[in-house]
C-alpha positions as CSV (number, residue, x, y, z in Angstrom):
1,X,87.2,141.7,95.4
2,X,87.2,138.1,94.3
3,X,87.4,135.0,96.6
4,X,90.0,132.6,95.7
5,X,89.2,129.1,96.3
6,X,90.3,126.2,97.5
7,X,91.6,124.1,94.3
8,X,90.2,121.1,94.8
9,X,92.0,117.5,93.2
10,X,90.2,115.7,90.6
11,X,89.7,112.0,91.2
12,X,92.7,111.0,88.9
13,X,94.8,113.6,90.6
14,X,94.3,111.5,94.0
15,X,94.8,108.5,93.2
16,X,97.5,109.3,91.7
17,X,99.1,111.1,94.7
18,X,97.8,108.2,96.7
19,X,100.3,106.2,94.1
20,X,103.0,108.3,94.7
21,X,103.1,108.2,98.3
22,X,103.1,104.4,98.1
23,X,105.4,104.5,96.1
24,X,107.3,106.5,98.2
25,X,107.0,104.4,101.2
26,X,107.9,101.2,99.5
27,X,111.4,103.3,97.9
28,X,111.8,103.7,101.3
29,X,111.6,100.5,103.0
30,X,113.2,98.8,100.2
31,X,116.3,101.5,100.4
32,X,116.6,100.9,104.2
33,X,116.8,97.0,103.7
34,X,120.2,96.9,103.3
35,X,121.0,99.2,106.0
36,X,119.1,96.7,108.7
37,X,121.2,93.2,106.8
38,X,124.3,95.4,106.9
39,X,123.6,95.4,110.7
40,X,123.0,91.8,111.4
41,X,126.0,89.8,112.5
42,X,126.6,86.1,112.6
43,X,125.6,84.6,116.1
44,X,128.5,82.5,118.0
45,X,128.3,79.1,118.6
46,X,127.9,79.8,122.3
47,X,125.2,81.9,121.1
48,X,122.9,80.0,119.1
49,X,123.8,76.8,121.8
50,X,122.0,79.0,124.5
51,X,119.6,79.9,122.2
52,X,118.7,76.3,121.3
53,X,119.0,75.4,125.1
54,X,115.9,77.7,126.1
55,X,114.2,76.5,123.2
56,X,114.4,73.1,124.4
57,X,113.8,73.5,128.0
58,X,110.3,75.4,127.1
59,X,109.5,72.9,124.8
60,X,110.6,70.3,127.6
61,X,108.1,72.4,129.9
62,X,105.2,73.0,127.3
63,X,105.0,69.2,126.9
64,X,104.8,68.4,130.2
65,X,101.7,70.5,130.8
66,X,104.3,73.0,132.9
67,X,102.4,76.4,131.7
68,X,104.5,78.0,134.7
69,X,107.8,77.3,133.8
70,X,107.1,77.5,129.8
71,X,105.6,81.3,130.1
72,X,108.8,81.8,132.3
73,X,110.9,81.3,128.9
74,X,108.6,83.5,126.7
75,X,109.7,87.1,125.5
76,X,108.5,89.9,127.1
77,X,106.7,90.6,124.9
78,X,104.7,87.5,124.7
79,X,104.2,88.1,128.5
80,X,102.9,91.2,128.2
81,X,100.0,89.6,126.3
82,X,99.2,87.2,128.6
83,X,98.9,87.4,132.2
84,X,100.0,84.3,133.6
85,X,101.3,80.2,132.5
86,X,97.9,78.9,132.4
87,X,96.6,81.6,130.1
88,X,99.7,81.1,127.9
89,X,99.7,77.5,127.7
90,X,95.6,77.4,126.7
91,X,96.8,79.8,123.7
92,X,99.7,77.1,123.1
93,X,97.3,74.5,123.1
94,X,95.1,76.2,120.8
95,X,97.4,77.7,118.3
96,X,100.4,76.1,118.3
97,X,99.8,72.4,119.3
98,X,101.9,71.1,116.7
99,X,105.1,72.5,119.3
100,X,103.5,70.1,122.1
101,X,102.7,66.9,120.0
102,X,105.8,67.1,117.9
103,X,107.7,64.2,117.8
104,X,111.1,65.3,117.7
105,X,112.6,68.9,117.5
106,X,115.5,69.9,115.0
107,X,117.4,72.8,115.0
108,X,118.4,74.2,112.2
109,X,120.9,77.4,111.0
């Protein structure tokens, strides 16, 4: 009785699958794009004036050396990675200290 075995994929055969599954994967993002725009919807004025109002009072907070009060505004998820104000305002300081010397801030839509 003969064994079968295993066909095995030349080199060109796998990278070629390789291409077609990225392929794939791109298809599909760029198919779904439309789907997450088609979702959006235009923000309210009350909307993006609370929006700019929370921005401001961090920034009020991050440039007063307030680490308290500017982690208080962060997302959630930006407080799940760091565990308290002081922590989040060294990263600030470190990262982003263009937001705390900035001269002036302008909102824009």
């Amino acid at each position: 009785m003969s064994r079968m075995r295993p066909a095995r994929m030349s080199r060109a055969g796998s990278a070629r699958r390789r291409f077609l599954v990225g392929l794939a994967g791109v298809v599909a993002v760029v198919g779904a794009a439309p789907l997450v725009h088609a979702a959006e919807r235009k923000l309210t004025k009350a909307e993006w004036a609370a929006i700019r109002r929370v921005i401001s009072q961090q920034l009020v907070a991050l440039r007063a050396g307030d680490g308290e009060r500017a982690f208080s505004y962060a997302s959630p998820g930006i407080r799940a990675q760091f565990d308290d104000g002081r922590t989040f305002m060294t990263m600030v300081r470190t990262q982003y200290s263009a937001l705390v010397d900035a001269r002036y801030t302008e909102f824009l839509e």
